[in-house]
VMD Tcl script that draws the C-alpha trace (Angstrom):
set ca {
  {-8.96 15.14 1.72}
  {-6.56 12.34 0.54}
  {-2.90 12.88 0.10}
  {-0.46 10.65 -1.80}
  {3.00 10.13 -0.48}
  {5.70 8.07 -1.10}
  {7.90 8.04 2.33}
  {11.30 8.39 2.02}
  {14.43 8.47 5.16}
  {17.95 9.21 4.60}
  {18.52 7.34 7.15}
  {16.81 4.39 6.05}
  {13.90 4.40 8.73}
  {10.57 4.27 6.91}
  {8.98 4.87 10.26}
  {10.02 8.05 10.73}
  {8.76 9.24 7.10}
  {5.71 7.15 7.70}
  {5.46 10.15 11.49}
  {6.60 12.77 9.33}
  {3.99 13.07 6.87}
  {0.65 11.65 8.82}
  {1.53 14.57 11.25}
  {0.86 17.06 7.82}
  {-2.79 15.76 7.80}
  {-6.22 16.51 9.60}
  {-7.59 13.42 11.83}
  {-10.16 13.06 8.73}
  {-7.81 12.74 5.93}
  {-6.58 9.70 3.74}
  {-2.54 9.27 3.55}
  {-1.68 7.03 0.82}
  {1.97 5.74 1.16}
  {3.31 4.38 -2.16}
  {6.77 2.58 -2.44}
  {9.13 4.71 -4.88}
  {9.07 1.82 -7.11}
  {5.46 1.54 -7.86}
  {3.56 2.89 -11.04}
  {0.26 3.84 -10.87}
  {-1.35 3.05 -14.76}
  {-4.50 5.68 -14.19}
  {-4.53 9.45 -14.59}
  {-7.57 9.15 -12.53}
  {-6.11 7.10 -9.68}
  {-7.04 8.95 -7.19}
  {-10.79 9.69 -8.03}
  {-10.76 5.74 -7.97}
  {-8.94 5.83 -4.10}
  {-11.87 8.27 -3.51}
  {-14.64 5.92 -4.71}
  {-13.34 2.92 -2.82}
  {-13.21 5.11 0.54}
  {-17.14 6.78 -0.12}
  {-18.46 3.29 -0.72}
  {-15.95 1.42 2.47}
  {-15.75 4.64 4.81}
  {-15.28 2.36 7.71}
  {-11.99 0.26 6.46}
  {-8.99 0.57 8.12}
  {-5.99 0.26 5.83}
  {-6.77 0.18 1.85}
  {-4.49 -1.61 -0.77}
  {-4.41 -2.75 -4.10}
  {-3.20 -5.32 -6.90}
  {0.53 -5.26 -7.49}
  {2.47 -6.88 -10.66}
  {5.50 -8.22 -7.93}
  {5.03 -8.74 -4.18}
  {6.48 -10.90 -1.64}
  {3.16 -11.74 -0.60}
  {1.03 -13.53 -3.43}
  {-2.37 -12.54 -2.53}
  {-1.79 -9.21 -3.04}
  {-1.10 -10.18 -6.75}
  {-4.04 -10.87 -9.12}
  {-4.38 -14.55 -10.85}
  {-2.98 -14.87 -13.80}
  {-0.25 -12.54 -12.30}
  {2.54 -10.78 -14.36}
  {5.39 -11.07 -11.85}
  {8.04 -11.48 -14.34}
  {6.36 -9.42 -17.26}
  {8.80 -6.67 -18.20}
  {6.70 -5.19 -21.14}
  {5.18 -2.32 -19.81}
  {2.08 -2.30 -22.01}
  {0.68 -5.65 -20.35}
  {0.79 -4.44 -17.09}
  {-1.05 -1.04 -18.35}
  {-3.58 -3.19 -19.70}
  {-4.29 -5.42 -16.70}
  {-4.61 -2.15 -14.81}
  {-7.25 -0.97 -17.35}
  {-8.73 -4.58 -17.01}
  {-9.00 -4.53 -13.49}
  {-10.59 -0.94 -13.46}
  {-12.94 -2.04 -15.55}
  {-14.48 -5.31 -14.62}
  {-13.59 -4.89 -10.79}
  {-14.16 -1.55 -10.09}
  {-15.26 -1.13 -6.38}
  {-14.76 -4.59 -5.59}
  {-12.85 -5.78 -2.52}
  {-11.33 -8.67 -0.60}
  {-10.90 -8.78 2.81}
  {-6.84 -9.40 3.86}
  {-6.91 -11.21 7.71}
  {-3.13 -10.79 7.45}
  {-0.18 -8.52 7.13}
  {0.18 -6.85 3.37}
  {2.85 -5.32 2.06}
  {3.96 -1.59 1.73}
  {3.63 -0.80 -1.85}
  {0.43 0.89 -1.22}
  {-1.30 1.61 1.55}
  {-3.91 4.03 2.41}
  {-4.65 4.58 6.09}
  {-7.22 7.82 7.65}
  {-4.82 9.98 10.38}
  {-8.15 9.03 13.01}
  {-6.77 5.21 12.52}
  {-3.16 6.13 12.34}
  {-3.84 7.98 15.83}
  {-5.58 4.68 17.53}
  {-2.67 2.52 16.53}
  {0.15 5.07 17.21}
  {1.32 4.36 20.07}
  {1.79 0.54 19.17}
  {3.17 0.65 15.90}
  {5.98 3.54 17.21}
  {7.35 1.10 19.72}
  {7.31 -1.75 17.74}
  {8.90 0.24 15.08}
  {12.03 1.28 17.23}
  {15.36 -0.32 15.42}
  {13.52 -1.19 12.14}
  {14.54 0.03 9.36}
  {12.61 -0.23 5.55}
  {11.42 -3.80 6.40}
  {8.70 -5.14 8.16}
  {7.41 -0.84 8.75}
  {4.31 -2.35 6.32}
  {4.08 -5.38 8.42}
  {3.42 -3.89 11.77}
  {1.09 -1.05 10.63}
  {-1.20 -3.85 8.75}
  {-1.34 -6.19 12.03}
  {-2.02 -3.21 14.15}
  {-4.94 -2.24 12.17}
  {-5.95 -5.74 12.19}
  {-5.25 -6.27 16.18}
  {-7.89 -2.77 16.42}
  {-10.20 -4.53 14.99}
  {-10.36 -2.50 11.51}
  {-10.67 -4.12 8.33}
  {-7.95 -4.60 5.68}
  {-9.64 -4.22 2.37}
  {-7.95 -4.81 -1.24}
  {-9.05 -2.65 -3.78}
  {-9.45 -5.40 -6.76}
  {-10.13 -2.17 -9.09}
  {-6.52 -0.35 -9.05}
  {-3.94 -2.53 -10.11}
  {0.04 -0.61 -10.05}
  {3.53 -1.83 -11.28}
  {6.01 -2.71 -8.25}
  {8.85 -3.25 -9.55}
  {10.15 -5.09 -6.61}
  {13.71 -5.65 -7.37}
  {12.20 -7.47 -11.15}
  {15.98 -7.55 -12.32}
  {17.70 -8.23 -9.47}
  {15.43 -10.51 -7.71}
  {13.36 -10.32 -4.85}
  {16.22 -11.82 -2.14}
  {18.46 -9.43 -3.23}
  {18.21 -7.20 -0.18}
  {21.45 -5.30 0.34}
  {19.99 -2.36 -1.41}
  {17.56 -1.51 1.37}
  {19.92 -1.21 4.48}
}
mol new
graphics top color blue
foreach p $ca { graphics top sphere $p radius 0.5 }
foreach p [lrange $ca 0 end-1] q [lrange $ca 1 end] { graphics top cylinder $p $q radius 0.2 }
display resetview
Protein backbone atom coordinates (compact mmCIF):
# COMPACT_ATOMS: atom_id res chain seq x y z
CA UNK A 1 0.00 0.00 0.00
CA UNK A 2 1.14 3.67 -0.41
CA UNK A 3 -0.28 6.46 1.61
CA UNK A 4 0.01 10.20 0.89
CA UNK A 5 0.45 12.61 3.72
CA UNK A 6 1.24 15.94 4.15
CA UNK A 7 2.69 16.27 7.95
CA UNK A 8 1.55 18.89 9.85
CA UNK A 9 2.57 20.01 14.01
CA UNK A 10 0.95 22.64 15.93
CA UNK A 11 3.75 22.92 17.48
CA UNK A 12 5.88 23.43 14.66
CA UNK A 13 7.94 20.05 14.90
CA UNK A 14 7.71 18.25 11.56
CA UNK A 15 9.39 15.35 13.28
CA UNK A 16 6.84 14.48 15.33
CA UNK A 17 4.15 14.42 12.35
CA UNK A 18 6.79 12.77 10.26
CA UNK A 19 6.48 9.62 13.92
CA UNK A 20 2.93 10.16 13.92
CA UNK A 21 1.88 8.99 10.69
CA UNK A 22 4.77 6.24 9.65
CA UNK A 23 3.55 4.56 12.95
CA UNK A 24 -0.21 4.28 10.90
CA UNK A 25 1.57 2.04 8.29
CA UNK A 26 2.63 -1.73 7.84
CA UNK A 27 6.65 -2.26 7.60
CA UNK A 28 5.77 -2.83 3.70
CA UNK A 29 4.02 0.30 2.93
CA UNK A 30 5.04 3.58 1.00
CA UNK A 31 4.47 7.03 3.10
CA UNK A 32 4.62 9.87 0.84
CA UNK A 33 5.12 13.19 2.80
CA UNK A 34 4.14 16.24 0.69
CA UNK A 35 4.75 19.90 1.91
CA UNK A 36 1.21 21.75 2.26
CA UNK A 37 2.35 23.97 -0.40
CA UNK A 38 2.90 21.59 -3.19
CA UNK A 39 0.45 20.77 -6.16
CA UNK A 40 0.44 17.67 -7.66
CA UNK A 41 -0.73 18.38 -11.72
CA UNK A 42 -1.91 14.45 -12.26
CA UNK A 43 -5.19 12.81 -11.26
CA UNK A 44 -3.20 9.74 -11.65
CA UNK A 45 -0.27 10.67 -9.41
CA UNK A 46 -0.23 8.06 -7.51
CA UNK A 47 -0.53 5.12 -10.08
CA UNK A 48 2.71 6.98 -11.38
CA UNK A 49 4.38 6.77 -7.45
CA UNK A 50 3.31 3.09 -7.90
CA UNK A 51 5.13 2.52 -11.23
CA UNK A 52 8.33 4.17 -10.11
CA UNK A 53 8.36 1.87 -6.82
CA UNK A 54 7.44 -1.72 -9.05
CA UNK A 55 10.22 -0.86 -11.47
CA UNK A 56 12.97 0.67 -8.30
CA UNK A 57 11.60 -1.64 -5.37
CA UNK A 58 14.94 -1.39 -3.76
CA UNK A 59 15.29 2.68 -3.45
CA UNK A 60 15.35 4.21 -0.36
CA UNK A 61 13.73 7.63 -0.37
CA UNK A 62 11.78 8.68 -3.77
CA UNK A 63 11.34 12.38 -4.96
CA UNK A 64 10.44 14.35 -7.73
CA UNK A 65 10.74 17.64 -9.95
CA UNK A 66 9.62 20.78 -8.16
CA UNK A 67 8.81 24.36 -9.89
CA UNK A 68 10.78 26.23 -6.57
CA UNK A 69 13.35 24.58 -4.29
CA UNK A 70 16.20 25.69 -2.32
CA UNK A 71 18.12 23.06 -3.81
CA UNK A 72 18.46 23.40 -7.75
CA UNK A 73 18.83 19.91 -8.76
CA UNK A 74 15.73 18.99 -7.64
CA UNK A 75 14.35 21.51 -10.28
CA UNK A 76 14.21 20.50 -13.98
CA UNK A 77 16.33 22.69 -16.71
CA UNK A 78 14.70 25.14 -18.15
CA UNK A 79 13.07 25.56 -14.64
CA UNK A 80 9.95 27.76 -13.89
CA UNK A 81 10.98 29.10 -10.49
CA UNK A 82 9.41 32.38 -10.88
CA UNK A 83 6.49 31.29 -13.29
CA UNK A 84 3.24 32.29 -11.59
CA UNK A 85 0.86 31.16 -14.47
CA UNK A 86 -0.44 28.08 -13.41
CA UNK A 87 -1.03 26.54 -16.83
CA UNK A 88 2.88 26.34 -17.60
CA UNK A 89 3.65 24.53 -14.74
CA UNK A 90 0.58 22.00 -15.57
CA UNK A 91 2.09 21.59 -18.79
CA UNK A 92 5.70 20.86 -17.78
CA UNK A 93 4.14 18.29 -15.46
CA UNK A 94 2.32 16.72 -18.47
CA UNK A 95 5.74 17.11 -20.34
CA UNK A 96 7.68 15.44 -17.91
CA UNK A 97 5.10 12.50 -17.60
CA UNK A 98 5.32 12.03 -20.88
CA UNK A 99 8.80 11.98 -22.24
CA UNK A 100 10.37 10.91 -18.78
CA UNK A 101 8.16 8.62 -17.44
CA UNK A 102 10.07 6.04 -15.24
CA UNK A 103 13.21 7.73 -15.56
CA UNK A 104 15.47 8.52 -12.60
CA UNK A 105 18.56 10.28 -11.30
CA UNK A 106 20.42 9.28 -8.59
CA UNK A 107 20.68 12.31 -5.64
CA UNK A 108 24.27 11.53 -3.49
CA UNK A 109 23.02 14.40 -1.32
CA UNK A 110 20.41 15.76 0.98
CA UNK A 111 16.92 16.80 -0.98
CA UNK A 112 14.42 18.71 0.17
CA UNK A 113 10.99 17.96 1.86
CA UNK A 114 8.45 18.79 -0.68
CA UNK A 115 8.07 15.24 -1.52
CA UNK A 116 9.35 12.41 -0.27
CA UNK A 117 8.38 8.88 -0.35
CA UNK A 118 10.09 6.54 2.09
CA UNK A 119 8.84 2.37 2.83
CA UNK A 120 8.09 2.11 6.98
CA UNK A 121 10.97 -1.12 6.61
CA UNK A 122 13.53 1.96 5.76
CA UNK A 123 11.95 4.42 8.08
CA UNK A 124 12.50 1.59 10.85
CA UNK A 125 16.46 1.08 9.94
CA UNK A 126 17.08 4.79 10.17
CA UNK A 127 14.81 5.51 13.22
CA UNK A 128 16.71 5.58 15.75
CA UNK A 129 19.23 8.12 14.05
CA UNK A 130 17.07 10.48 12.52
CA UNK A 131 14.87 10.79 16.13
CA UNK A 132 17.95 11.98 17.92
CA UNK A 133 19.19 14.10 15.47
CA UNK A 134 15.80 15.50 15.16
CA UNK A 135 15.50 16.57 18.92
CA UNK A 136 15.13 20.67 19.02
CA UNK A 137 14.42 20.98 15.24
CA UNK A 138 11.71 22.35 14.23
CA UNK A 139 10.22 22.51 10.22
CA UNK A 140 13.83 22.92 8.90
CA UNK A 141 16.43 20.70 8.13
CA UNK A 142 13.51 17.43 9.28
CA UNK A 143 14.05 16.71 5.16
CA UNK A 144 17.70 17.10 5.51
CA UNK A 145 18.46 14.50 8.08
CA UNK A 146 15.99 11.82 6.86
CA UNK A 147 17.71 12.11 3.17
CA UNK A 148 21.43 11.76 4.68
CA UNK A 149 20.30 8.96 6.85
CA UNK A 150 19.02 7.03 4.01
CA UNK A 151 22.08 7.88 2.23
CA UNK A 152 24.55 7.04 5.36
CA UNK A 153 22.38 3.24 5.20
CA UNK A 154 23.49 2.84 2.19
CA UNK A 155 19.97 3.19 0.24
CA UNK A 156 19.61 5.00 -2.82
CA UNK A 157 18.00 8.44 -3.32
CA UNK A 158 16.23 8.30 -6.60
CA UNK A 159 14.39 11.38 -8.44
CA UNK A 160 11.46 10.54 -10.20
CA UNK A 161 12.15 12.74 -13.56
CA UNK A 162 8.39 11.65 -14.55
CA UNK A 163 6.21 13.60 -11.76
CA UNK A 164 6.87 17.07 -11.77
CA UNK A 165 4.54 19.26 -8.71
CA UNK A 166 4.15 23.06 -7.98
CA UNK A 167 6.03 24.17 -4.61
CA UNK A 168 5.18 27.18 -4.06
CA UNK A 169 8.02 27.86 -1.79
CA UNK A 170 7.34 31.22 -0.43
CA UNK A 171 7.06 32.44 -4.71
CA UNK A 172 5.72 35.91 -3.37
CA UNK A 173 7.48 36.41 -0.50
CA UNK A 174 10.75 34.99 -1.34
CA UNK A 175 12.58 32.10 -0.41
CA UNK A 176 14.70 33.94 2.74
CA UNK A 177 11.71 35.01 4.09
CA UNK A 178 11.62 32.52 6.93
CA UNK A 179 9.70 33.95 9.88
CA UNK A 180 6.65 32.14 8.75
CA UNK A 181 7.98 28.70 9.65
CA UNK A 182 8.96 29.14 13.41
Amino acid sequence: MIYFFTPYDFNKRMFDAWERYMWLVKDDDWVCMMDGDTLMFQANFGHIVQEYIKKYPDTGLFTCYASRSGTGWMMPKPNLMNATNIMMHRGAALKYEREKRLKVKEINDRVTGHFMCIKKETWNKIYSGVRDKCRGLGILSVDTVISRSVLEAGLKIRLMEGLYVLHYYRLGEGPKRKQMLG
